[in-house]
N, C-alpha and C positions, 0 to 999 in steps of 0.2 A: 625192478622194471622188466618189460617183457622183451627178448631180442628179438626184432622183425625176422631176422634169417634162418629161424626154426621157427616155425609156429610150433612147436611142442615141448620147448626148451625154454626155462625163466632162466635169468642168471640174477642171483641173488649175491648182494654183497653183505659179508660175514664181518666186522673189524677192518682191516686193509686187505681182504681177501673176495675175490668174486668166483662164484661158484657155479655153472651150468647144469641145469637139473630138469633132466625130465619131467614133464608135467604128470604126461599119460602115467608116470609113474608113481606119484603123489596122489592122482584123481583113485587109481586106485587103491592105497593105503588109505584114504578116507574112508570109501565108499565098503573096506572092509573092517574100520574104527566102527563106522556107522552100523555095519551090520550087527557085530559084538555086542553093540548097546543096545540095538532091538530086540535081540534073542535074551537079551541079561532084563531088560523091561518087562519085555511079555512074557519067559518062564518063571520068575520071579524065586520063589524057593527052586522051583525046577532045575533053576542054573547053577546048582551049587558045584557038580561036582568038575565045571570048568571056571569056580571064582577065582581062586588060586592062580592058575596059568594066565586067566585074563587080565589080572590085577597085576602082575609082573612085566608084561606086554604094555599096558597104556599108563601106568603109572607116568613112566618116563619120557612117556608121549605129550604128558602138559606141557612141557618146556620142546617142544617140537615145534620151531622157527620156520622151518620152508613151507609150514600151508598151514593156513589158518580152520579148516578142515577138521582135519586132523586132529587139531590141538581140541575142538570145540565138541568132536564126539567123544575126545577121553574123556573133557571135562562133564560133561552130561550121563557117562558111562560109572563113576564115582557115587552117588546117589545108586546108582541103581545096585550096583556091585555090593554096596553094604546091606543094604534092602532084603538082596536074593540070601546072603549071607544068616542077618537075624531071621528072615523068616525059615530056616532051613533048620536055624537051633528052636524055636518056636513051636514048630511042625514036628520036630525026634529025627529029620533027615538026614544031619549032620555026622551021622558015622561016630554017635559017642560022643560030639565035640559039643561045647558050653560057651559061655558069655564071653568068656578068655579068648576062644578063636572069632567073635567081633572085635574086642578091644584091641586084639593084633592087626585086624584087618584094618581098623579105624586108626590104628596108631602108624600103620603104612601109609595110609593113602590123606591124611588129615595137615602133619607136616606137607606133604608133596604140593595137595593145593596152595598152602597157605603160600608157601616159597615161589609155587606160579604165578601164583596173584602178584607177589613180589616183581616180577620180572616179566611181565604181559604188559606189551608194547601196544593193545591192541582194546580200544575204551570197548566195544560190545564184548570183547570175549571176557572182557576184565568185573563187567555184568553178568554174564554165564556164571561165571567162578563164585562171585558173592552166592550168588541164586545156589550154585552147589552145595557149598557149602553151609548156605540154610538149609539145605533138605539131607544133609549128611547129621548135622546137627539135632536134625528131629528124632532122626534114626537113631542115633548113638550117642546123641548129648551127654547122659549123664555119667558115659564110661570114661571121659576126659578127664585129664588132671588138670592142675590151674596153670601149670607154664602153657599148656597147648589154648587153656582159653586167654592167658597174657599175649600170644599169639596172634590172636584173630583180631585182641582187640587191639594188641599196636600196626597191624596191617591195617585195623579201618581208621586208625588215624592217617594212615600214609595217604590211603584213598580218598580222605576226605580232603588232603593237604593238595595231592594231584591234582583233585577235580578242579578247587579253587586256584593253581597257576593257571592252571589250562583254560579255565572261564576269562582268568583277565590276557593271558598270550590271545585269547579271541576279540575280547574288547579293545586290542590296540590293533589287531589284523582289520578289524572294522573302521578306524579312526584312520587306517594308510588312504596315500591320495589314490592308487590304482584298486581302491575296492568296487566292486561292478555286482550284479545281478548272479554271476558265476559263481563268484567267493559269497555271494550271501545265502547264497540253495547250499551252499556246501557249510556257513557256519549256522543255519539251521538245522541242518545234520546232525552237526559236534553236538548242537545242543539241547536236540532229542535225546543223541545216545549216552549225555551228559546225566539228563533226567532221570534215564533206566538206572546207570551206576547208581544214583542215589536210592532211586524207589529201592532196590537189592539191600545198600546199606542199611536203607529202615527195617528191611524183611529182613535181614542178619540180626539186627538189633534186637530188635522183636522177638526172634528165634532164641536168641541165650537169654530177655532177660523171662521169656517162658519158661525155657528148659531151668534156668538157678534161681528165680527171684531174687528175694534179698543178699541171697550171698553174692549177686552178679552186682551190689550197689557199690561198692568200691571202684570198681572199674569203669559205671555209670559216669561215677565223680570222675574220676579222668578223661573222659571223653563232654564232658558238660562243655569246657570251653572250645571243643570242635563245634558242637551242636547249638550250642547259643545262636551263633552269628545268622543261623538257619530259619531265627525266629525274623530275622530285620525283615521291616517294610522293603527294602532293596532286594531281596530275594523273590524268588520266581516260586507261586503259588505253592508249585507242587513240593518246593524245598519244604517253604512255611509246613503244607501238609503234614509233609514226612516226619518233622520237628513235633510236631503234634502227637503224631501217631504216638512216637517212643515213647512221649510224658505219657500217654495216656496206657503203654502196656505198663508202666513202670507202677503208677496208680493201681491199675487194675491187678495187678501180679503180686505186688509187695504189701498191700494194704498198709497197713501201720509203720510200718517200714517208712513205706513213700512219703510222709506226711508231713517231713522236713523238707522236703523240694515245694509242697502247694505256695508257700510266701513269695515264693521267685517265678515261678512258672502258673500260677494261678491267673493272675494280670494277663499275661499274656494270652491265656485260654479266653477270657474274657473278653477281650478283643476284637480276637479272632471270630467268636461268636456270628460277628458282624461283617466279615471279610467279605469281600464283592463275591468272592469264588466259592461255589456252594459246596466242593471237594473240602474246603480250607474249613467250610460253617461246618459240615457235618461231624469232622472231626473234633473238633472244636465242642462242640453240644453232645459228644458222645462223652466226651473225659468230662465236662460238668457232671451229665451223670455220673459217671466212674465216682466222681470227686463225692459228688453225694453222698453215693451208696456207702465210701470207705472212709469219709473223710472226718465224720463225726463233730465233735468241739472246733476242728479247725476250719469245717468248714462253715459252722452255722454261721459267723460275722457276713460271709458272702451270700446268704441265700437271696438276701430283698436284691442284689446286684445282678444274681444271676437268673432270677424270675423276670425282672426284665431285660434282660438279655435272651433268653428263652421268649419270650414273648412278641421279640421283634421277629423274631423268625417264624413265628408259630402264626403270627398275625400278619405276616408281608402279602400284598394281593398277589404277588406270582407265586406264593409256597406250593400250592399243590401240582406247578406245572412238571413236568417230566425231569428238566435240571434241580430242579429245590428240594424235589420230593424224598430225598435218602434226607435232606441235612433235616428238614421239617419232621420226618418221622423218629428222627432221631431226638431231635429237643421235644418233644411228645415224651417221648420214654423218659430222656430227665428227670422232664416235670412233674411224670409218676414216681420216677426215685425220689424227686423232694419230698413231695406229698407221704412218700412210704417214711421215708427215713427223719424229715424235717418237719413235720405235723404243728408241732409246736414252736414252732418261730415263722410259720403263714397265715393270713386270711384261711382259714380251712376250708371255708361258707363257701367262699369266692374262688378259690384254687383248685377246689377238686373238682367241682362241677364244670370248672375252665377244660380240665384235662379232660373230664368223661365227651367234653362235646366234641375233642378233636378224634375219636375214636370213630370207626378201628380205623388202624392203619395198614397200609396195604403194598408201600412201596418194600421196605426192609425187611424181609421178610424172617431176618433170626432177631430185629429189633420188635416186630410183630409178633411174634411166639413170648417172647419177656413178658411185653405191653399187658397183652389179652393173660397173659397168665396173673401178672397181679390184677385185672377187674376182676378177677376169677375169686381171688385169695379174700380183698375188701367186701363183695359181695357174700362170701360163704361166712364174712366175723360180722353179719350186719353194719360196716363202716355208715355210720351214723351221715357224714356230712355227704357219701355218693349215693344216698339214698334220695337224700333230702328233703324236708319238710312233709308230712303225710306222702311220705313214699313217690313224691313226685317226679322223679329221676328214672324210677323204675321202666318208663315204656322205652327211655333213653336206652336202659341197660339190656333190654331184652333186644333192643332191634341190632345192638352189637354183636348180642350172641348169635342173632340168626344169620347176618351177615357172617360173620366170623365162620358160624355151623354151614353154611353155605358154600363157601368159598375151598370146600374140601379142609385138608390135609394142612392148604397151605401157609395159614395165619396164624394157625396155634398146632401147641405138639398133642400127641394124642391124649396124653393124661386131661391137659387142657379140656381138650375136646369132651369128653366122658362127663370130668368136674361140668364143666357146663350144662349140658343134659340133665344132669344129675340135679341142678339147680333148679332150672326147667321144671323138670317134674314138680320138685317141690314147691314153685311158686305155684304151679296148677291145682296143688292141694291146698294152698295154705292161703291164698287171696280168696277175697272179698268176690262172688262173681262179676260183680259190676266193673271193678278193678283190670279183675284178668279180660273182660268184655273190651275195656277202651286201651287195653295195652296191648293186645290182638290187631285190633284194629287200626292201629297206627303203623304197624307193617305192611309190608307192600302185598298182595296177592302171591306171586310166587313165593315170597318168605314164607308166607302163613300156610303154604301147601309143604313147601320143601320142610319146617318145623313139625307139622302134623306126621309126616312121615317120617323123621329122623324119633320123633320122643313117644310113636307108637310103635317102634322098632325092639 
């Protein structure tokens, strides 16, 4: 607490110790932590030849109790410090030095966090720290050994054990007879800054099981019964989310691997599909796909389940409003992975021409580069059933491309782009005139001007 009779003096109590401490003199140990980390951000390799002395100075500084400050630009200076580091061996700047003076670096500063995180009194800074340690992780992942990632991963168990005292110490602070308008702006607080800890813990999660895949599935199973509870209807969206998210890096990273978790966690995705909260659908409809694409035999019994599941979303009258539109373009893509992957256990007749009509899509814009890239793939094999019957489909599939070819850069990648024209062309060679006359024609005016001058380029 602050003593009134210094406005520049806190006294802080230590154990059964109280201590008087200059502020002015904390504001400026911050404000000179803070400096360190901008010059170590913006030189990048540049800063090598003060990593060393920097990383000796603020290491020590995480566990630095009297200002919260301080502690928050060492934790933010960690990332950056290994960063300026690999990029310096990367670059030949390093005076000779090799991967061995990162793994030193990361083998200093890696324990320091973990053991911070351990003992940070403090829920947002306790979210900095996770967050660091994702982006330390990217950096230098796969110079760790496995005690350092046993490490991280029984800190996020502790984390996850904290958060949930701490949610019910708040659910009984709410049930006291003196709870008022004051303690509830303050346990909306708690429970914002509740939400970041987790979002971090998924973006940790997500971090190792990118960086190890399958060798990270052992550790997965040990953390299973932290993460289950995360799935209940009693939890707050964004848990469900983040619950989500992992199954679904864990899918998409381990393929085959994974494939023993869809029995237990596939229900659940399925579900979820349908979730009121279109954060909760999106994810949801993103790891169907995943499941699709990787899941093979195991997942063909689910397809008729999850086409209408896919379906409701695809077809709800608010999908394309500005909140629905990531989860909708997202079970779009699905339905293209079923169609890719699942041909033979759908309607074909009925399913592909479902999907060509929800096209293009335009809200997701890296699920939009996928999308338009397989019409791209069906269209150059003559896919029989997106063509359909006497080529009927075709003015469909052109006014995609024009739109797509329209829209710059943004809807497909450049390969994309090329393949497409490229098609183009050849359907202007190879139709019937009559054909290419009414499939012309069903573009809009600016498409047919903007097409004329892209495929006479």
């Amino acid at each position: 607490m602050r003593d009134s009779t210094f406005c520049s003096m806190e006294t802080i109590t230590l154990g059964d110790k109280r201590i008087g401490i200059k502020t002015s003199v904390l504001e400026e140990k911050a404000t000179a932590c803070n400096m360190l980390c901008c010059y170590a951000d913006e030189l990048k390799e540049g800063f090598y030849p003060w990593i060393d002395q920097v990383a000796q100075t603020l290491v020590p500084l995480l566990k630095f109790y009297f200002h919260e400050e301080v502690r928050k630009a060492a934790v933010s200076a960690m990332p950056d410090l290994l960063r300026s580091a690999k990029l310096a061996v990367e670059k030949g700047i390093a005076q000779g030095r090799n991967e061995t003076y990162i793994k030193q670096l990361s083998d200093y500063i890696f324990p320091a966090l973990v053991e911070a995180l351990h003992k940070e009194p403090d829920t947002d800074i306790c979210a900095n720290m996770l967050d660091a340690l994702s982006e330390c992780l990217q950096i230098s992942g796969p110079l760790l050994d496995e005690s350092q990632v046993r490490s991280v991963v029984d800190e996020i168990k502790l984390v996850i054990t904290a958060s949930s005292d701490r949610k019910k110490e708040r659910a009984e602070r709410a049930k006291a007879e003196d709870f008022d308008a004051e303690e509830g702006e303050l346990l909306k607080e708690e429970n914002e800054q509740e939400e970041e800890v987790f979002d971090q813990v998924g973006e940790l999660l997500g971090t190792l099981i990118k960086t190890f895949k399958a060798s990270f599935l052992p550790f997965f199973d040990e953390l299973s019964s932290y993460l289950m509870p995360m799935w209940g209807k009693d939890r707050t969206a964004e848990e469900r989310r983040i619950a989500i998210c992992i199954f679904d890096d864990v899918a998409e990273q381990c393929h085959g691997a994974a494939l023993k978790y869809y029995d237990t966690y596939l229900p659940f995705l399925l579900e979820a599909c349908n979730d009121e909260n279109p954060d909760v659908r999106q994810a949801a409809v993103y790891g169907l796909g995943v499941c699709a694409e990787y899941g093979g035999s195991v997942f063909k019994p689910l397809v008729g389940e999850s086409l209408s599941r896919l379906n409701f979303v695809i077809r709800h009258p608010n999908a394309l409003q500005p909140d629905n539109v990531m989860a909708y373009d997202n079970a779009v893509s699905a339905l293209g992975k079923i169609c890719q992957f699942h041909r033979d256990s759908i309607d074909s007749a009925q399913v592909v021409p479902a999907w060509l009509s929800c096209l293009p899509i335009k809200g997701d814009i890296i699920e939009a580069k996928v999308v338009h890239d397989l019409l791209c793939s069906m269209v150059e094999s003559s896919d029989r059933e997106l063509l359909g019957p006497n080529n009927q489909y075709l003015p469909k599939i052109v006014s995609v491309f024009a739109e797509v070819l329209c829209s710059g850069n943004d809807l497909a990648s450049q390969q994309t782009f090329s393949r497409m024209v490229n098609l183009l062309r050849q359907l202007q060679q190879t139709l019937p005139p009559s054909t290419l006359a009414s499939t012309w024609s069903s573009l809009q005016p600016q498409q047919q001007l903007a097409l004329q001058s892209i495929l006479s380029s």
